[in-house]
VOBA-1610 file (N, C-alpha, C; in pm, whole numbers, padded with zeros to 5 digits, always signed):
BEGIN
Unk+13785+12829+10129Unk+13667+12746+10104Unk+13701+12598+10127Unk+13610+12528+10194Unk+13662+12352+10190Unk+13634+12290+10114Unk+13714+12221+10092Unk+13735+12134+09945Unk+13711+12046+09905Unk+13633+11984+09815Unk+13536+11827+09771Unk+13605+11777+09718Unk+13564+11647+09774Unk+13597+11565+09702Unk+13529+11466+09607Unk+13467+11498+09476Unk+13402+11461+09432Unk+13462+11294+09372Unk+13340+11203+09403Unk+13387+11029+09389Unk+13253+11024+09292Unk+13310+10966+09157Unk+13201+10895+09068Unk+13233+10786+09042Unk+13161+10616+09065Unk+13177+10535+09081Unk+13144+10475+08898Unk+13225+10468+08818Unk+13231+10388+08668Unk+13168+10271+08639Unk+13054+10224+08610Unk+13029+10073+08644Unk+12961+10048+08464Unk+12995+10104+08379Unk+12970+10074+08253Unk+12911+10175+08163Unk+12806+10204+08179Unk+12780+10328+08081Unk+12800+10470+08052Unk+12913+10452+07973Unk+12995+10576+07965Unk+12932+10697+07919Unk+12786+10683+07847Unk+12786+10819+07780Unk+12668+10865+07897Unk+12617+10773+08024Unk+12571+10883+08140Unk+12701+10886+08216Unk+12785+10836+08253Unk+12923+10885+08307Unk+12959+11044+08234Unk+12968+11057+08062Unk+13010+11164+08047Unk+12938+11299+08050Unk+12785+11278+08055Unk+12699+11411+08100Unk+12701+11432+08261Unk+12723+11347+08351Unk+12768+11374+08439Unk+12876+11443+08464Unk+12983+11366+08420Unk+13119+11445+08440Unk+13139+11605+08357Unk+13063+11621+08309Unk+13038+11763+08214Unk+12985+11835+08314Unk+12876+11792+08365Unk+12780+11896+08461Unk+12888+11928+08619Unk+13000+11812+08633Unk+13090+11862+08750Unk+13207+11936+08740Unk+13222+11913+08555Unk+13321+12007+08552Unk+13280+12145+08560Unk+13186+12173+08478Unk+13118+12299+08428Unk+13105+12365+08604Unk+13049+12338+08691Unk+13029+12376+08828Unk+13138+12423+08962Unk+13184+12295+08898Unk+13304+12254+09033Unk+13410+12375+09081Unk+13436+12408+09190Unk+13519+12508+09229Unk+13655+12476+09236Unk+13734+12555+09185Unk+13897+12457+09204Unk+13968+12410+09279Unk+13939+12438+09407Unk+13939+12375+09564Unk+13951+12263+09512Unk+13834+12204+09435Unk+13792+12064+09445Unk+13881+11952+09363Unk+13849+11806+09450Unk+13895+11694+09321Unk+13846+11643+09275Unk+13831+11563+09192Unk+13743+11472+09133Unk+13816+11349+09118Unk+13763+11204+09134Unk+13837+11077+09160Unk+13691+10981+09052Unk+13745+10940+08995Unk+13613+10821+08915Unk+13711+10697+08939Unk+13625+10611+08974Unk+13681+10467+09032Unk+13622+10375+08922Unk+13664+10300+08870Unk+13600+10224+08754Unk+13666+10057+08754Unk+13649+10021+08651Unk+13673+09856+08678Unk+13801+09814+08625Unk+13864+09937+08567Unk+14006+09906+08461Unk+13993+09895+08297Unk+13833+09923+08245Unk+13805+09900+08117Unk+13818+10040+08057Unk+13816+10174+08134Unk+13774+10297+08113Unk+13947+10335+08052Unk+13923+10378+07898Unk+14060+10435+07857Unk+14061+10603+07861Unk+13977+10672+07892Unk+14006+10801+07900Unk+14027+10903+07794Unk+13939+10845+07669Unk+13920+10908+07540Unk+13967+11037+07564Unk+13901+11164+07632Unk+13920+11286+07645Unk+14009+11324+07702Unk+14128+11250+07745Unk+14240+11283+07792Unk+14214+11395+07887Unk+14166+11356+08015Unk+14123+11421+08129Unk+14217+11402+08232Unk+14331+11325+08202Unk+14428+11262+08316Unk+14472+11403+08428Unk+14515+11516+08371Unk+14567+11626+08421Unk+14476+11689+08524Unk+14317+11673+08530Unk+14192+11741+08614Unk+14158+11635+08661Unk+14147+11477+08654Unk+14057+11380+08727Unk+14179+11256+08732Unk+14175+11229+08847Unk+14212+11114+08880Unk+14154+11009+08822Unk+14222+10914+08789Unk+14146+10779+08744Unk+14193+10648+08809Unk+14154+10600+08855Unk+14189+10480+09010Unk+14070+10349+08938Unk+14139+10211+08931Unk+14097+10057+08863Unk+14079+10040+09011Unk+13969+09982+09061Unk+13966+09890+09149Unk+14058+09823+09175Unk+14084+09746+09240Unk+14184+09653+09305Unk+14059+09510+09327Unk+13945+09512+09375Unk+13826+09437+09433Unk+13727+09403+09298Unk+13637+09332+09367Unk+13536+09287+09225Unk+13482+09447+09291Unk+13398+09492+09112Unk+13352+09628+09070Unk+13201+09634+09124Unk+13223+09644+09254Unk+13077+09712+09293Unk+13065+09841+09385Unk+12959+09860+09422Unk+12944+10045+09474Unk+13018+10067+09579Unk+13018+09948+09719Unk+13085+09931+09842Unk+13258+09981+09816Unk+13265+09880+09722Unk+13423+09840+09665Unk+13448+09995+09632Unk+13399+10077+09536Unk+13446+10223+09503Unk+13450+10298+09584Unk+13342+10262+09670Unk+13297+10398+09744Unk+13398+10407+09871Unk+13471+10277+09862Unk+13580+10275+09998Unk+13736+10308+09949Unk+13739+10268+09842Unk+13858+10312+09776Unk+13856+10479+09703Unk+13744+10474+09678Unk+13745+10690+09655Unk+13775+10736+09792Unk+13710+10667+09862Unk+13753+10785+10031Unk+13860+10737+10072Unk+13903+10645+10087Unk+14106+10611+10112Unk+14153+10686+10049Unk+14162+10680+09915Unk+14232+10818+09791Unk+14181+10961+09834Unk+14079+11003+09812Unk+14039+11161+09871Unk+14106+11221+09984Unk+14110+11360+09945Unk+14177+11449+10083Unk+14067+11565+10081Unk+13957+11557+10031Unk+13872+11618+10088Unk+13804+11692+10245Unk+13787+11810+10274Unk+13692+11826+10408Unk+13587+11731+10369Unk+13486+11779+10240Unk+13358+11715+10251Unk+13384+11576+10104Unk+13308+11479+10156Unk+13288+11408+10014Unk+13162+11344+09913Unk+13159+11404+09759Unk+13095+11392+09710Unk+13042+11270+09656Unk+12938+11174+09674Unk+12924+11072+09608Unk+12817+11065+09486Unk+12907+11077+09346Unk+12804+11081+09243Unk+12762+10949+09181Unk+12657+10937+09140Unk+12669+10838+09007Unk+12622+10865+08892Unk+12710+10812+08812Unk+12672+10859+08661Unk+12493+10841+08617Unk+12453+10919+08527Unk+12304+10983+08565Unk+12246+11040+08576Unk+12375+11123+08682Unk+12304+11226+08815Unk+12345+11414+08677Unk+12291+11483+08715Unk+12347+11631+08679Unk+12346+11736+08781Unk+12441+11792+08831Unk+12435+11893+08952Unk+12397+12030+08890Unk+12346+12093+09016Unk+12282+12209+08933Unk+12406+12284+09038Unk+12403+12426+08964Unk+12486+12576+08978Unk+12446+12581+09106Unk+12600+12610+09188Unk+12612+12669+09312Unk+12567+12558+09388Unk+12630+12403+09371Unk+12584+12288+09504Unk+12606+12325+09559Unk+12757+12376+09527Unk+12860+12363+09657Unk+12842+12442+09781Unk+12753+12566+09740Unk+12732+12672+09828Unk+12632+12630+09896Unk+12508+12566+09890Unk+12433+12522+09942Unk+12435+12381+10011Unk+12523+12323+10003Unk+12565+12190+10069Unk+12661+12214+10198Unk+12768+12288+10162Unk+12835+12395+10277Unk+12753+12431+10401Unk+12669+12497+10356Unk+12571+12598+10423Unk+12501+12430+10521Unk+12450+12367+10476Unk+12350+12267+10509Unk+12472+12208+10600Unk+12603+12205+10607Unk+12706+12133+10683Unk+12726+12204+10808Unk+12664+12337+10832Unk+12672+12429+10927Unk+12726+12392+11049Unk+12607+12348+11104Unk+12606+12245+11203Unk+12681+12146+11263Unk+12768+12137+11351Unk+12911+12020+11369Unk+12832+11888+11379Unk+12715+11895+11436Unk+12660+11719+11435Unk+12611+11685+11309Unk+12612+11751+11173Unk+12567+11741+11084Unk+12664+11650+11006Unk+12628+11512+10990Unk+12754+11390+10877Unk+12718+11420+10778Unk+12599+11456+10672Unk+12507+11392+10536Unk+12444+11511+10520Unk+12398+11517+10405Unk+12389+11613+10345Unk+12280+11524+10236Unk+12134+11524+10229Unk+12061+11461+10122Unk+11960+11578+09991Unk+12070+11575+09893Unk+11963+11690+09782Unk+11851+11633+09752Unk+11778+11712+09669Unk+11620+11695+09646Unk+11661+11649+09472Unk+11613+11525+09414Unk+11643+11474+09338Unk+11515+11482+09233Unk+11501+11549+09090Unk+11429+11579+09083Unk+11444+11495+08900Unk+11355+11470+08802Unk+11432+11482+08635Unk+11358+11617+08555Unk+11428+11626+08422Unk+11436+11769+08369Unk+11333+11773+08350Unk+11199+11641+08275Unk+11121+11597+08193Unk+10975+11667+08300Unk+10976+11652+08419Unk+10912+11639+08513Unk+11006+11724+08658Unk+11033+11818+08689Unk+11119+11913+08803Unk+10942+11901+08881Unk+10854+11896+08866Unk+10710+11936+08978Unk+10735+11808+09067Unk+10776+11650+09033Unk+10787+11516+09086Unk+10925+11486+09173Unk+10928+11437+09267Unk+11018+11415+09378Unk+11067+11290+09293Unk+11162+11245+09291Unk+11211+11089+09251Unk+11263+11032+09359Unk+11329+11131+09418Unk+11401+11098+09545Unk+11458+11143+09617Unk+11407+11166+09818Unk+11516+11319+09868Unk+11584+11272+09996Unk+11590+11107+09944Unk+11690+11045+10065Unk+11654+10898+10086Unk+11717+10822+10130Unk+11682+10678+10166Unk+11643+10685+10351Unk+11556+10561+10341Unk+11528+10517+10532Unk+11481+10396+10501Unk+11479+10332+10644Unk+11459+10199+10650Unk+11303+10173+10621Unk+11247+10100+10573Unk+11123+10088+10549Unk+11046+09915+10592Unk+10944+09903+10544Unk+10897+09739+10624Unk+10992+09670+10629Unk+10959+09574+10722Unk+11086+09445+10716Unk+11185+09525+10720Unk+11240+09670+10707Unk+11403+09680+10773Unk+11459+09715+10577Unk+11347+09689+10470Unk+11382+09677+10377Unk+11465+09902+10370Unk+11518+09854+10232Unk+11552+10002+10166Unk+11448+10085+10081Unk+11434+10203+10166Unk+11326+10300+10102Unk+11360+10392+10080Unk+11289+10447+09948Unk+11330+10608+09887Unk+11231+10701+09974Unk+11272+10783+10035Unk+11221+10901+10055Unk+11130+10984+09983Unk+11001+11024+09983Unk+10935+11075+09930Unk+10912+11081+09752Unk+10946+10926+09738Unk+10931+10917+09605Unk+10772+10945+09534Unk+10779+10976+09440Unk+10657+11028+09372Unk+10537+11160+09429Unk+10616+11173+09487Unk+10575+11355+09585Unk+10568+11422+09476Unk+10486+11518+09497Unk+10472+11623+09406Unk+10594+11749+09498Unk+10691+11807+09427Unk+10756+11945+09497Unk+10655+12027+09482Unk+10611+12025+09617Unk+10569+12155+09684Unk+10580+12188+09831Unk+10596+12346+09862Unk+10656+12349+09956Unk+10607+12300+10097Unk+10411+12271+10065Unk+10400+12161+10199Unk+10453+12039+10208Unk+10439+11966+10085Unk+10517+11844+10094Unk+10661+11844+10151Unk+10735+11943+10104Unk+10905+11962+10126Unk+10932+11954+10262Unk+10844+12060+10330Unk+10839+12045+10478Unk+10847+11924+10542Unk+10782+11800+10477Unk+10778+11669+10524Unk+10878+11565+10548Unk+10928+11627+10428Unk+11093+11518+10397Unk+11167+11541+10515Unk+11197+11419+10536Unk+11288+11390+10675Unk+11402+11260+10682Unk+11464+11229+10570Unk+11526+11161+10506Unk+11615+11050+10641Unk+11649+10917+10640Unk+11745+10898+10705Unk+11926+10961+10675Unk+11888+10959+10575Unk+12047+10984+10481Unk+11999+10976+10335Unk+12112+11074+10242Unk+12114+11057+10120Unk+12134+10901+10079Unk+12078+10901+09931Unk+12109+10761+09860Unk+12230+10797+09804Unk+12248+10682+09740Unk+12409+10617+09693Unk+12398+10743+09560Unk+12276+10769+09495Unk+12269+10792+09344Unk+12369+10978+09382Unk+12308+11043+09469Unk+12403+11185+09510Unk+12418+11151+09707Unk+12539+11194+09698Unk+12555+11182+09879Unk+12646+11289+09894Unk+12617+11381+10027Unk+12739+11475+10026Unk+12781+11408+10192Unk+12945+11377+10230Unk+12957+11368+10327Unk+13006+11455+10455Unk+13049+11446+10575Unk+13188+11512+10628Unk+13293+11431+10630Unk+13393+11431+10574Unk+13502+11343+10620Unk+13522+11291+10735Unk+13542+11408+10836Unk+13575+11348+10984Unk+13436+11279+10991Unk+13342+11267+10962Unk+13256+11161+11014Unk+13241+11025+10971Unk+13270+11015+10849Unk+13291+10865+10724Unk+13397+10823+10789Unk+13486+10894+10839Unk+13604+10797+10877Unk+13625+10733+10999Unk+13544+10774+11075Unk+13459+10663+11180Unk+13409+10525+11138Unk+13352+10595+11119Unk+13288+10426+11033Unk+13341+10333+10882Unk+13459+10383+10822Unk+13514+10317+10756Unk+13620+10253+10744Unk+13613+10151+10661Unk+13525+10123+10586Unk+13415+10019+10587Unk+13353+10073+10501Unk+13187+10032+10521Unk+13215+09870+10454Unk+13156+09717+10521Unk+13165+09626+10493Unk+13141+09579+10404Unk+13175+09517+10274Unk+13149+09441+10196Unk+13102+09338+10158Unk+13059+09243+10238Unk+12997+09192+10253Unk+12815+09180+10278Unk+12813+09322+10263Unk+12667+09390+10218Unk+12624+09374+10075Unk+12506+09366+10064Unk+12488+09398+09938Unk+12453+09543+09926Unk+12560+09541+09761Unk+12576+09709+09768Unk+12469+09788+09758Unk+12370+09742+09664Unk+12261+09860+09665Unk+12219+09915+09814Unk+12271+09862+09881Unk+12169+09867+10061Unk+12317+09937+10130Unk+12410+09984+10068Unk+12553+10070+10182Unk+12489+10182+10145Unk+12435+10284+10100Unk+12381+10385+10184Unk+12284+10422+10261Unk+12230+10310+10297Unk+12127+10293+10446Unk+12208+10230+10553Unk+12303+10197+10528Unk+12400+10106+10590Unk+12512+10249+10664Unk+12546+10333+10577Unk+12584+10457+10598Unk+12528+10521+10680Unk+12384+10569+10660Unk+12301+10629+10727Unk+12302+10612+10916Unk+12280+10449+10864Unk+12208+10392+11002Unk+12380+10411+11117Unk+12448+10394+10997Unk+12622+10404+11105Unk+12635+10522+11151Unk+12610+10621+11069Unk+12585+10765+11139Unk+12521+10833+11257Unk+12383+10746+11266Unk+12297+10813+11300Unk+12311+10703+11468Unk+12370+10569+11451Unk+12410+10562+11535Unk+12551+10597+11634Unk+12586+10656+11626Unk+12742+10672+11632Unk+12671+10876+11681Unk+12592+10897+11668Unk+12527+11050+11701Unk+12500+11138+11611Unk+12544+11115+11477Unk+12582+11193+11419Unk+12416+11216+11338Unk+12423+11342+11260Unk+12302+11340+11186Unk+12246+11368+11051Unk+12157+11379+10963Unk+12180+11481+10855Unk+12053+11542+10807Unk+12060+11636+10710Unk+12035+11749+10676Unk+11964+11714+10535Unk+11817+11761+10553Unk+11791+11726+10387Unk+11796+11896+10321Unk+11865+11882+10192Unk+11884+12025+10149Unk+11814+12044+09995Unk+11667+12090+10031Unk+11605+12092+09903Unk+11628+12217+09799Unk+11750+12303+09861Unk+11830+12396+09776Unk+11899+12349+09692Unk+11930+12226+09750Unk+12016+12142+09672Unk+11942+12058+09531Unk+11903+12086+09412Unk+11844+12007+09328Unk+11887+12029+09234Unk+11878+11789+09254Unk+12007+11785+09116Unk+11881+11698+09036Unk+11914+11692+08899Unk+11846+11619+08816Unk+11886+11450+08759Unk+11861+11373+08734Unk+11861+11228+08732Unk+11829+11230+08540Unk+11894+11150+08494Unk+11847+11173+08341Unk+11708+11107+08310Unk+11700+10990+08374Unk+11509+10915+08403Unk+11512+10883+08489Unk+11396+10849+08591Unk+11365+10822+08684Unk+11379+10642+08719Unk+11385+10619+08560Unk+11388+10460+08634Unk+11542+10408+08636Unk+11609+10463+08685Unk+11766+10466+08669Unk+11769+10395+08878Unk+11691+10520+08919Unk+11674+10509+09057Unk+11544+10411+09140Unk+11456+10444+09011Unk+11341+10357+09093Unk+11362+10229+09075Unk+11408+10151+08958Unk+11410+09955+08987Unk+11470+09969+09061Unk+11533+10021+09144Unk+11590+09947+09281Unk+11523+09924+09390Unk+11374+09999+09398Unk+11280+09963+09471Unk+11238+09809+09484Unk+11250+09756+09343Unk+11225+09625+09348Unk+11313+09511+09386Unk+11416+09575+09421Unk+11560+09453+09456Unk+11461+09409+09603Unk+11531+09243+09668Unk+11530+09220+09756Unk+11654+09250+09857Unk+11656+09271+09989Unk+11808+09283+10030Unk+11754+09196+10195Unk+11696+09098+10118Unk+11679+08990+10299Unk+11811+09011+10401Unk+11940+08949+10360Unk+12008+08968+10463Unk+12087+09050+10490Unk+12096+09150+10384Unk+12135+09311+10448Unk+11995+09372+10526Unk+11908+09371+10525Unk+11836+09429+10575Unk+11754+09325+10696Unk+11814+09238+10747Unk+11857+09121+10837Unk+11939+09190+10944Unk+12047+09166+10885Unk+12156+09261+10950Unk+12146+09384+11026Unk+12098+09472+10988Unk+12097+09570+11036Unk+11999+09581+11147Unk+11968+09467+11216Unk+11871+09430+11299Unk+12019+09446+11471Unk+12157+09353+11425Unk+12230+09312+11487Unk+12323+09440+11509Unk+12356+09508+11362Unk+12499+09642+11345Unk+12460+09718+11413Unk+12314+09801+11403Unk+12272+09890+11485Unk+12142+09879+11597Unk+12133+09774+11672Unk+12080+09792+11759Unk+11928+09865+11758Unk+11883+09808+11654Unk+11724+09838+11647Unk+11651+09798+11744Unk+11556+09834+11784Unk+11437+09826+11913Unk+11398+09706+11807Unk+11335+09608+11907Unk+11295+09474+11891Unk+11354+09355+11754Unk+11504+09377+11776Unk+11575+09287+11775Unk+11545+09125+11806Unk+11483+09104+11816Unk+11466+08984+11874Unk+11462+08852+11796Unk+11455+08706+11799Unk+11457+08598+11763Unk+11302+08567+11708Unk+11210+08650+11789Unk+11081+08663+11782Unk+11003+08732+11633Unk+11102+08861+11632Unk+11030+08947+11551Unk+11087+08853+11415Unk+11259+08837+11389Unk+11314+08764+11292Unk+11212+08652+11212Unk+11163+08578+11329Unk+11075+08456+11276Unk+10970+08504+11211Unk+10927+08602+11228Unk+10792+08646+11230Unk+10839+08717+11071Unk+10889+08783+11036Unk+10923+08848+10937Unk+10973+08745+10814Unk+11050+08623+10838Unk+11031+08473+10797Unk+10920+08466+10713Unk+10880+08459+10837Unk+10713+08358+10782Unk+10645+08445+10714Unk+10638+08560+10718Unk+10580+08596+10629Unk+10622+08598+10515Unk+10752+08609+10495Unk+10782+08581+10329Unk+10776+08511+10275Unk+10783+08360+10370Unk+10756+08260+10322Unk+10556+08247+10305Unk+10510+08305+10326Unk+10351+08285+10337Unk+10289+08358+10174Unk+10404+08440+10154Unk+10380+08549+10061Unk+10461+08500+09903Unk+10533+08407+09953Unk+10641+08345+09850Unk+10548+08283+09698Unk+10418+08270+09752Unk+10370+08196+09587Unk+10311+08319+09535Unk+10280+08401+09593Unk+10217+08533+09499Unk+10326+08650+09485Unk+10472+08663+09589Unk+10578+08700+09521Unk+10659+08657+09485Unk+10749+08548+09454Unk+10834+08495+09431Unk+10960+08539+09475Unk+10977+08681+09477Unk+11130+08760+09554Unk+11147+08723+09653Unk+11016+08734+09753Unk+10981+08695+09876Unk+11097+08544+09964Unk+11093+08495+09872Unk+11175+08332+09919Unk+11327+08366+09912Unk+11346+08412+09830Unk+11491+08450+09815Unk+11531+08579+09938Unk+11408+08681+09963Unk+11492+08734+10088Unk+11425+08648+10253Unk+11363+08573+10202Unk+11388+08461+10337Unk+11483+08404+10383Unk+11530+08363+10237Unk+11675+08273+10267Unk+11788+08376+10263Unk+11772+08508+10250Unk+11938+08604+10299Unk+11867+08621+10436Unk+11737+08622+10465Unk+11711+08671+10617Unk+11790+08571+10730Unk+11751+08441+10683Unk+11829+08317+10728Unk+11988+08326+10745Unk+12023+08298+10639Unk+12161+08317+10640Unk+12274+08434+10694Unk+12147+08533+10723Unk+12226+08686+10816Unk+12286+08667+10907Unk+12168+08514+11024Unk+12200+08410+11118Unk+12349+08392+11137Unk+12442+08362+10988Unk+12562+08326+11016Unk+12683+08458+11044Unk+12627+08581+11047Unk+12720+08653+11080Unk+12695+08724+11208Unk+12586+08682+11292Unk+12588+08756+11403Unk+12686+08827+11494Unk+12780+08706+11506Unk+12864+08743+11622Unk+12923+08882+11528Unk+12994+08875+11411Unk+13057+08969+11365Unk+13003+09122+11354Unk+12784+09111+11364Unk+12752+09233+11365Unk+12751+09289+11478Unk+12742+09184+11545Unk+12735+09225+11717Unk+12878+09288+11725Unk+12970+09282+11672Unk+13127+09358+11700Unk+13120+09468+11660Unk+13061+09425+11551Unk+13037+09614+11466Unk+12911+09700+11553Unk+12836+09674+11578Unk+12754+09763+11729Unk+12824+09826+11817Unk+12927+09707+11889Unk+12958+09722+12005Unk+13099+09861+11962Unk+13163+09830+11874Unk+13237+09963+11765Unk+13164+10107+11763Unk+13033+10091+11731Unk+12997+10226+11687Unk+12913+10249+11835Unk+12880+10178+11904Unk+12844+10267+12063Unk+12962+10312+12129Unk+13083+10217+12087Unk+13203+10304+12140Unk+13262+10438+12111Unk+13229+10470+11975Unk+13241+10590+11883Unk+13134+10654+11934Unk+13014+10631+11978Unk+12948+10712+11991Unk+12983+10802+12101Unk+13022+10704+12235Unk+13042+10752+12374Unk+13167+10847+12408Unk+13271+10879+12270Unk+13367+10921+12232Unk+13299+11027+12166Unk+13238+11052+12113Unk+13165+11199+12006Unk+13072+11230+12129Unk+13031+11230+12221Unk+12937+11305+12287Unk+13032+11352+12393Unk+13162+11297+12424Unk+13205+11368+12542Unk+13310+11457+12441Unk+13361+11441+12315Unk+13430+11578+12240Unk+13355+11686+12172Unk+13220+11645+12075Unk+13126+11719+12046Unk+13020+11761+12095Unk+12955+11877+12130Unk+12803+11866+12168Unk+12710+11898+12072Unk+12698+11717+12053Unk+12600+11700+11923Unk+12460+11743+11990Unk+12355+11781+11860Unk+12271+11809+11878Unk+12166+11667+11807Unk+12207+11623+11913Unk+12129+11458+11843Unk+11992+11384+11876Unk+11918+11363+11754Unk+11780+11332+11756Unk+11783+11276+11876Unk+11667+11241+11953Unk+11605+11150+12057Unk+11639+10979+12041Unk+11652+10919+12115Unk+11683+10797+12051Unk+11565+10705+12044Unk+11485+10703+12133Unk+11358+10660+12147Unk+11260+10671+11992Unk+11261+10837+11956Unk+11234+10897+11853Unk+11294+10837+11722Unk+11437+10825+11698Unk+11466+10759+11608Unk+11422+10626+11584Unk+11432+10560+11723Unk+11371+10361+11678Unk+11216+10375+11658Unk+11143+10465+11680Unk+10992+10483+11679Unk+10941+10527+11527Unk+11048+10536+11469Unk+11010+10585+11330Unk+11081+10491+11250Unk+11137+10380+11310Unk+11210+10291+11223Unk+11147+10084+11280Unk+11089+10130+11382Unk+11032+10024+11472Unk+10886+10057+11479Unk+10795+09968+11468Unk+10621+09946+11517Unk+10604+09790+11484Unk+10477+09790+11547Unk+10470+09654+11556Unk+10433+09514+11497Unk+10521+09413+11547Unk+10555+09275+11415Unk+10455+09317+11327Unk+10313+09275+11336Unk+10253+09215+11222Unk+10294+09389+11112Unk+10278+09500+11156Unk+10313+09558+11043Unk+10464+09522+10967Unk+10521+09507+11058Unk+10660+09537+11004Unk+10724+09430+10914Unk+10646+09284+10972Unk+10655+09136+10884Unk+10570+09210+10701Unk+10508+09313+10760Unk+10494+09286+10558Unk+10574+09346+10496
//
């Protein structure tokens, strides 16, 4: 059987850290590892040292920072990205496997559901949404199986992610200089440019302890991560044109939102890393042109992909 590597990222509240880590022990197949990355404050009450690795950052304590140092440490085939919160239900592993079938398959996105409410979608994957911003996937869907049919996720979110190794390690590690809430669209988009693809697996359903654990993040701004990703991956209408245009509107919108100004000015300031995203493009078309002459991926359309992530300015400026 191939072997997980399960990564839970520690960032303070220990008693959803420990219903998590209950629901991975209770499940987990012994193949597997488990790695929790934390900030150096975590003493390990339950004396778990012997079954879980425990690894202090080295970096300031954010998601990027863990999520690159769990996969340096891991010897996983596949890798698990939890966050405390989350509860896995019986038999992931068999159904995440299964969903990996496929060799062009990187990601793996479960159907994210809470106990209170299992009929409500919370969340069954992230994609790029207006302005380039970060969007949940079929949030507030009712599960049913016409709706399910619909979900078409770019990639799992940060909150559950299943990976392939050989494919993360293409692209890592993932830059830091992102803001973290926005590296698993950042993930996604590296994947999906580079050929690779994924799999939404609504066999897969895990539970979230509340829903608003996942949803305020709808409300973050991420101007110049989601700036960026205009330059890393080579989005259809890239341009100096559309940039301005997406500007001004925040700035037009700035007295009745106020967030609005603040991702004007990361949209601005994205300006100063061009040349460096333009390196990271020119990286993952090279990876790409390298995976199509060793694999025969079975990879979306490309046209198709920017057509569902691209339409035009005035929509996309709101």
């Amino acid at each position: 059987m191939p072997r997980f590597s399960i990564i839970i990222p520690l960032m303070g509240d220990e008693r959803l850290f420990d219903q998590t880590l209950a629901s991975i022990l209770r499940d987990r197949s012994p193949s597997s590892e488990i790695l929790v990355i934390h900030d150096g404050t975590y003493q390990d009450p339950h004396q778990l040292s012997d079954e879980i690795t425990f690894v202090s950052t080295e970096k300031r304590c954010d998601l990027i920072a863990m999520f690159n140092r769990g996969v340096s440490l891991s010897s996983g085939d596949f890798i698990t990205f939890i966050r405390p919160g989350m509860e896995l239900s019986q038999d992931w592993q068999l159904t995440v496997e299964d969903a990996f079938q496929k060799p062009h398959i990187a990601s793996v996105s479960p159907l994210i559901t809470t106990h209170s409410e299992p009929q409500k979608i919370v969340t069954a994957g992230v994609e790029a949404g207006i302005g380039f911003q970060r969007k949940m996937t079929a949030t507030r869907w009712r599960n049913t199986p016409t709706r399910i049919k619909r979900v078409s996720p770019l990639g799992p979110t940060s909150w559950a992610a299943f990976y392939r190794r050989s494919a993360i390690e293409q692209i890592h590690p993932i830059s830091e200089n992102l803001d973290s809430v926005f590296f698993d669209l950042e993930i996604a988009m590296s994947l999906r440019t580079i050929g690779m693809g994924t799999a939404f697996s609504p066999e897969t359903t895990l539970e979230v302890e509340r829903t608003g654990l996942i949803t305020r993040e709808l409300k973050l701004a991420h101007g110049q991560s989601a700036q960026r990703t205009y330059c890393r991956h080579s989005i259809a209408g890239a341009s100096i044109v559309r940039t301005a245009l997406l500007i001004a509107w925040d700035l037009i919108n700035a007295p009745l939102q106020p967030w609005r100004l603040r991702q004007a000015g990361g949209r601005i300031s994205a300006v100063l890393r061009r040349r460096e995203d333009r390196e990271y493009s020119a990286h993952l078309k090279k990876i790409a042109s390298e995976n199509q002459l060793r694999i025969p991926f079975e990879s979306p359309i490309q046209s198709a992909q920017d057509s569902r992530l691209d339409s035009s300015p005035a929509r996309r400026a709101a």
